[in-house]
Legacy VTK file of the C-alpha trace (Angstrom):
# vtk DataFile Version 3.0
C-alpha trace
ASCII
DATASET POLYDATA
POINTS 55 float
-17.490 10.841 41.105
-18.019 7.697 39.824
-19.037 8.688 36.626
-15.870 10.810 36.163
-14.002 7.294 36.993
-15.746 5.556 34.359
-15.592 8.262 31.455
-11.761 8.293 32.576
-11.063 4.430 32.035
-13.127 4.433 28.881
-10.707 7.498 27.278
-7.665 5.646 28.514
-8.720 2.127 26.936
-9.546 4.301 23.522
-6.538 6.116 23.637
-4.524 2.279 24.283
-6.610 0.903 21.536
-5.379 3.621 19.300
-2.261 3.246 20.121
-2.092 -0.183 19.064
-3.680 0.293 15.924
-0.962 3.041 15.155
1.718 0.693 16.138
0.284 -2.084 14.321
-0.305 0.080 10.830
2.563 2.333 10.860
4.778 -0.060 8.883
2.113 -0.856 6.430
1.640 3.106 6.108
5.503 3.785 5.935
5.624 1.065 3.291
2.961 2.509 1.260
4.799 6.194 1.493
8.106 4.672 0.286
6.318 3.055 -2.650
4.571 6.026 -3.862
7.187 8.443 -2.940
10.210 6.201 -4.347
12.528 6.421 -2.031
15.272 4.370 -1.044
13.535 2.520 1.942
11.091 0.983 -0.486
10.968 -0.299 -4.128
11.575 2.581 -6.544
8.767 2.381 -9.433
9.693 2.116 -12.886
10.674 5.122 -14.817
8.876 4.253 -18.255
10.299 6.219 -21.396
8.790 9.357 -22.561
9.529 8.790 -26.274
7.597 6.117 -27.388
6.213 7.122 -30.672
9.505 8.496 -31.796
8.445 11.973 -31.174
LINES 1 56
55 0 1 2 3 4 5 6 7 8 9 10 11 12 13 14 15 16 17 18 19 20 21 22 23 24 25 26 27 28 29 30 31 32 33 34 35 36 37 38 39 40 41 42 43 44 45 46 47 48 49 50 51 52 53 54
């Protein structure tokens, strides 16, 4: 019984620290996604012309 107690309170801290880290690194991660994706909630990147060498 005890043991059951035990594994139960060390899933639920793991599962809080978890949670933390998610809400802690989701902006960084939605931040990154806007960047590379270029969407309006981030920088867009810069569209660099095709025709350089006069081709």
């Amino acid at each position: 019984m005890v043991a059951i107690v035990i594994a139960l309170m060390v899933v639920g801290s793991l599962v809080i620290i978890a949670g933390i880290l998610v809400m802690l690194l989701s902006p960084v991660v939605s931040a990154l996604l806007a960047r590379r994706a270029g969407t309006a909630a981030g920088p867009r990147p810069q569209v660099r012309p095709r025709s350089v060498g006069g081709r």
